[in-house]
ZALUM-90774 format. One record per residue (C-alpha): residue number from 1; residue in one letter; x, y, z. Coordinates in pm, 1 decimal, always signed. Layout:
N
> NUM_a_X_Y_Z
...
This chain:
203
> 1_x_+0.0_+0.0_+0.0
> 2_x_+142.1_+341.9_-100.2
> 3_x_+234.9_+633.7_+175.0
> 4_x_-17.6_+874.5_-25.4
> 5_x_-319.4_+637.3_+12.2
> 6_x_-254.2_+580.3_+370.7
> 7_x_-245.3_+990.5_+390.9
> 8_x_-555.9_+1027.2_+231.6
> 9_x_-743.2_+777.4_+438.6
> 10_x_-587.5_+913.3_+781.3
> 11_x_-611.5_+1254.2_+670.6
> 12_x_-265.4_+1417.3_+676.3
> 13_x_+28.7_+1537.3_+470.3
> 14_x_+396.9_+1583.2_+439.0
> 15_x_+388.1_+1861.2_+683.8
> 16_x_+210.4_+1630.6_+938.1
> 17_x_+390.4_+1325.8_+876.9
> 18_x_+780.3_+1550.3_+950.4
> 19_x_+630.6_+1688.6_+1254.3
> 20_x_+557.7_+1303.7_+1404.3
> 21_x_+884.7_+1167.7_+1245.9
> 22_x_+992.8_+1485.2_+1487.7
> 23_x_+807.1_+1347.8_+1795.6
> 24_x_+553.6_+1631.3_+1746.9
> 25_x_+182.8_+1753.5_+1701.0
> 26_x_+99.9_+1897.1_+1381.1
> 27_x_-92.1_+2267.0_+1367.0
> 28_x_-358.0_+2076.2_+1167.8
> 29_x_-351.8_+1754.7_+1400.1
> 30_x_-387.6_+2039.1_+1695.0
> 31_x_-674.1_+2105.0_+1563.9
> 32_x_-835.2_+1792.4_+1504.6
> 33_x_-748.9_+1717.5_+1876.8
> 34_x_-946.4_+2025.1_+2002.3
> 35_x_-1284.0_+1907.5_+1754.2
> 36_x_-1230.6_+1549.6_+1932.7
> 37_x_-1252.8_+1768.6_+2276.1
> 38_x_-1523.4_+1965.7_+2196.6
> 39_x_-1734.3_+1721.7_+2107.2
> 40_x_-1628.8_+1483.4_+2366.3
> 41_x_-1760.9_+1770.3_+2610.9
> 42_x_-2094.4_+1804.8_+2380.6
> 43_x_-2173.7_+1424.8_+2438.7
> 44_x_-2059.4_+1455.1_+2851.0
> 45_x_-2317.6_+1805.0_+2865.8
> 46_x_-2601.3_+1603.4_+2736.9
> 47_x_-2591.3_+1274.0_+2896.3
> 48_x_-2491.5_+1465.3_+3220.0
> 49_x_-2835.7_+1644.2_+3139.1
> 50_x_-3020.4_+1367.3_+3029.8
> 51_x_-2927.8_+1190.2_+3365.6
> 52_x_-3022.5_+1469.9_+3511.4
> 53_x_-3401.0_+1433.2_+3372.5
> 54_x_-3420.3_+1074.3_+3419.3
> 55_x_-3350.7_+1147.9_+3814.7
> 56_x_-3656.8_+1359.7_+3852.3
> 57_x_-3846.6_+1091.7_+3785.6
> 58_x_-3852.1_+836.3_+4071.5
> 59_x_-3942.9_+523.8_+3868.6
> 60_x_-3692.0_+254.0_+3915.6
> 61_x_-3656.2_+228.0_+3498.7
> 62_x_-3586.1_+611.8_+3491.0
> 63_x_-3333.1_+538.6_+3774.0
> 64_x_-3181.9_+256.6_+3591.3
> 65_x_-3153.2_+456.9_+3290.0
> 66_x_-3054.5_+798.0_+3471.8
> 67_x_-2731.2_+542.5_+3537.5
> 68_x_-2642.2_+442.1_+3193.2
> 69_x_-2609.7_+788.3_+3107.0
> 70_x_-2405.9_+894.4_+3392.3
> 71_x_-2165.0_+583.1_+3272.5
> 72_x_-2155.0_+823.9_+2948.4
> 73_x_-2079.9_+1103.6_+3097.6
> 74_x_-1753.3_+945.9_+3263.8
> 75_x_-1645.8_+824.1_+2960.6
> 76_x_-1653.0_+1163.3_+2800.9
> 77_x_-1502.8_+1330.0_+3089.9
> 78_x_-1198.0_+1093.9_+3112.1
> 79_x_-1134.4_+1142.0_+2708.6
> 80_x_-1169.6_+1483.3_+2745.2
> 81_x_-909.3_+1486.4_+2983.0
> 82_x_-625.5_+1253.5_+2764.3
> 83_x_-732.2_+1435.8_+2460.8
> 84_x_-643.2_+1794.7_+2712.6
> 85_x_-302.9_+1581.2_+2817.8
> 86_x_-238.8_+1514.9_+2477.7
> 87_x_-293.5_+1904.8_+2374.3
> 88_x_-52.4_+2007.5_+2653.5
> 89_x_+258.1_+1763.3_+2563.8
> 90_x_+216.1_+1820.4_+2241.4
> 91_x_+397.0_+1502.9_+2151.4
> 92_x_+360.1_+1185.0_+1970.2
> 93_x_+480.6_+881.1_+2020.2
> 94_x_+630.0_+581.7_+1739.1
> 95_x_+512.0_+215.4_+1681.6
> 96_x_+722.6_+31.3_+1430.2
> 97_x_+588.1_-307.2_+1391.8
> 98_x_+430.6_-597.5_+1233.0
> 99_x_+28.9_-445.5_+1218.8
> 100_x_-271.7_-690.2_+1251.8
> 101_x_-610.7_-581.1_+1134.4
> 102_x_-934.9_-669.2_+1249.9
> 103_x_-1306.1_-534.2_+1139.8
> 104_x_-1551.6_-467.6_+1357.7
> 105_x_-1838.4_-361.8_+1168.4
> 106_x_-1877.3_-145.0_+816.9
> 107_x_-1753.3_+166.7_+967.6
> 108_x_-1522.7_+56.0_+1222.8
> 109_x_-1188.9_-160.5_+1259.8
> 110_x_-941.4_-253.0_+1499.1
> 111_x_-540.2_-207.9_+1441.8
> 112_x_-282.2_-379.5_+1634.1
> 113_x_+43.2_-324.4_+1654.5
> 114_x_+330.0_-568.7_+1789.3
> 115_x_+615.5_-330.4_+1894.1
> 116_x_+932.6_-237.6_+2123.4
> 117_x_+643.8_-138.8_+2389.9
> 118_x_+431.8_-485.0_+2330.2
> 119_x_+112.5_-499.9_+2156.7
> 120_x_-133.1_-187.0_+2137.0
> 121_x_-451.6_-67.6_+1966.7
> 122_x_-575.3_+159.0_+1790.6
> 123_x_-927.7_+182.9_+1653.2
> 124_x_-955.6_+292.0_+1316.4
> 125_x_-1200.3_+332.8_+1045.3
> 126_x_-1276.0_+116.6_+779.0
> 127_x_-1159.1_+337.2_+526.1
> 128_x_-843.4_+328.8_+676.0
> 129_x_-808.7_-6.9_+713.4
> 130_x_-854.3_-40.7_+352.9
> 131_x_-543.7_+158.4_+337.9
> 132_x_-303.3_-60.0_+486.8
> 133_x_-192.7_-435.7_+449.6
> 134_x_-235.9_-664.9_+713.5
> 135_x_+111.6_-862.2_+900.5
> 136_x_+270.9_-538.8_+713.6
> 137_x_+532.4_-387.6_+881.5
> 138_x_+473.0_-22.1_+950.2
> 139_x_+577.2_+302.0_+1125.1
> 140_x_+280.5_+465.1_+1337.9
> 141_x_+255.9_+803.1_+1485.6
> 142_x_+16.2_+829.2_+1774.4
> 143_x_-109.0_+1085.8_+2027.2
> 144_x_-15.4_+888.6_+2349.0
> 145_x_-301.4_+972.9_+2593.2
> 146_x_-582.2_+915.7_+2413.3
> 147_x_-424.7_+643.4_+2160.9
> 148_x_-535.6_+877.1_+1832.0
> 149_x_-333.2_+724.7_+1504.3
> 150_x_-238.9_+1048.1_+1365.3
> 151_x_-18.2_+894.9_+1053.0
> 152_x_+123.6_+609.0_+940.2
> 153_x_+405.7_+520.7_+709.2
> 154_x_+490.9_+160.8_+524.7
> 155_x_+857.2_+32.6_+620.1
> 156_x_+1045.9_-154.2_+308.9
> 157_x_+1096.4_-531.4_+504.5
> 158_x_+1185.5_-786.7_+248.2
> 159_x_+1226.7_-1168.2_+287.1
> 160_x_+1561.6_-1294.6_+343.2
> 161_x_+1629.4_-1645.6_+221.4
> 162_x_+1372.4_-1912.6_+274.0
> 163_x_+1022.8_-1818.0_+422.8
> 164_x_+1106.0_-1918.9_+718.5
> 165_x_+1414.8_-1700.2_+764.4
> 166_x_+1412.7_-1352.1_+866.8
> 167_x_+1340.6_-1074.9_+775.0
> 168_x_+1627.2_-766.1_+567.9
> 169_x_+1554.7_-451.9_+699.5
> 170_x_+1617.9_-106.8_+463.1
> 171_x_+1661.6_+146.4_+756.8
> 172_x_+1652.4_+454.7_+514.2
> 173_x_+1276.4_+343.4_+495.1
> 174_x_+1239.5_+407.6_+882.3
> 175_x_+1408.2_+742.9_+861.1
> 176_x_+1211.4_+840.8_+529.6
> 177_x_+1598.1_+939.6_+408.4
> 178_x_+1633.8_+783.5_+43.2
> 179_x_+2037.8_+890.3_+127.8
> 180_x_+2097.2_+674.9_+399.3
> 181_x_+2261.3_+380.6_+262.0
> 182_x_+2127.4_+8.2_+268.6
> 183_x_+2277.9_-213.8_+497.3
> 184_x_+2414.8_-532.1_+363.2
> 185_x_+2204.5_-870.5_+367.5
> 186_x_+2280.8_-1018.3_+714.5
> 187_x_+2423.2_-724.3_+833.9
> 188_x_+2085.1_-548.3_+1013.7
> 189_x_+1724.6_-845.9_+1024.5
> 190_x_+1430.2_-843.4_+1191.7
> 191_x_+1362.5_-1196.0_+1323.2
> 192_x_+1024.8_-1338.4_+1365.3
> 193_x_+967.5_-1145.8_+1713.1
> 194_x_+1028.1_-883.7_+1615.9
> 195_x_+1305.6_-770.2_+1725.7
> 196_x_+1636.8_-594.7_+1528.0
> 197_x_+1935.2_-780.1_+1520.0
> 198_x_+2267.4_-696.2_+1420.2
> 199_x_+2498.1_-948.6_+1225.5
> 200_x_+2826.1_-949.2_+1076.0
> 201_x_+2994.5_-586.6_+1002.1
> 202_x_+3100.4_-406.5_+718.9
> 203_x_+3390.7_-548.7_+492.7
């Protein structure tokens, strides 16, 4: 899958993608942070309110129901507060990894990742899913607090040898730096786990 199809699904662009490689928020992915806020405090203002409703009247269904929506309004209130976190750092954080995919219905899907920090995920649209290629190996940029994928790059891992073997890593794909040179075959691999090995040195 190409870098410029996984931008237009996850909605960002050169600029965006420098500023995570940087270990930073974006102006524009500032901004789509705050909309996630102010929304999340729309849905907490009217489930507090609708709980609020419910209470006044004393039937034991109302009751029951008064509760569900206070359950909302926690929810909201605790993602408002990561996406605030999130805001204030200012940072992002990188997953490079093998990526597992997973749909959950027709507008949503599930992402895992298995990286240096174990496995994590991300929820992610279907349209974005679409985008990427599952047991890929990828680069992911992510708001830490409130786990939003903010971009996502493809990492060059070819086979080395037999299936079974590992894998030949091209590190100028991780750094996005066409310059850097390419290591020789055995010299840099990512084994099954995972994890990068080095092997050999330069003649």
């Amino acid at each position: 899958m190409s870098t410029k199809r996984i931008a237009s699904a996850f909605r960002f662009n050169e600029y965006d993608l420098n500023a995570n490689r940087e270990g930073k928020l974006s102006d524009a992915q500032r901004r789509a942070l705050r909309r996630r806020r102010t929304i999340s405090l729309a849905l907490a203002a009217f489930a507090l309110a609708a709980a609020v409703a419910l209470l006044a009247n004393s039937s034991a269904a109302m009751v029951c129901l008064a509760g569900f929506f206070g359950v909302g309004v926690l929810q909201q209130a605790f993602r408002v507060a990561r996406l605030q976190r999130d805001l204030s750092a200012g940072r992002s954080t990188t997953h490079f990894g093998r990526i597992h995919l997973r749909v959950q219905n027709k507008r949503r899907s599930e992402l895992f990742i298995e990286s240096e920090m174990g496995l994590r995920r991300f929820r992610i649209s279907t349209e974005q899913m679409l985008a990427l290629r599952d047991g890929g190996y990828y680069t992911l940029y992510a708001a830490p607090r409130s786990d939003t994928l903010l971009s996502a790059e493809p990492v060059d891992v070819a086979r080395d040898g037999a299936d079974t073997g590992p894998y030949a890593l091209d590190l100028g794909a991780l750094t996005g730096d066409d310059e850097v040179e390419k290591p020789k075959r055995d010299l840099y691999v990512l084994g099954d786990d995972g994890e990068l090995e080095m092997r050999g040195g330069r003649g």
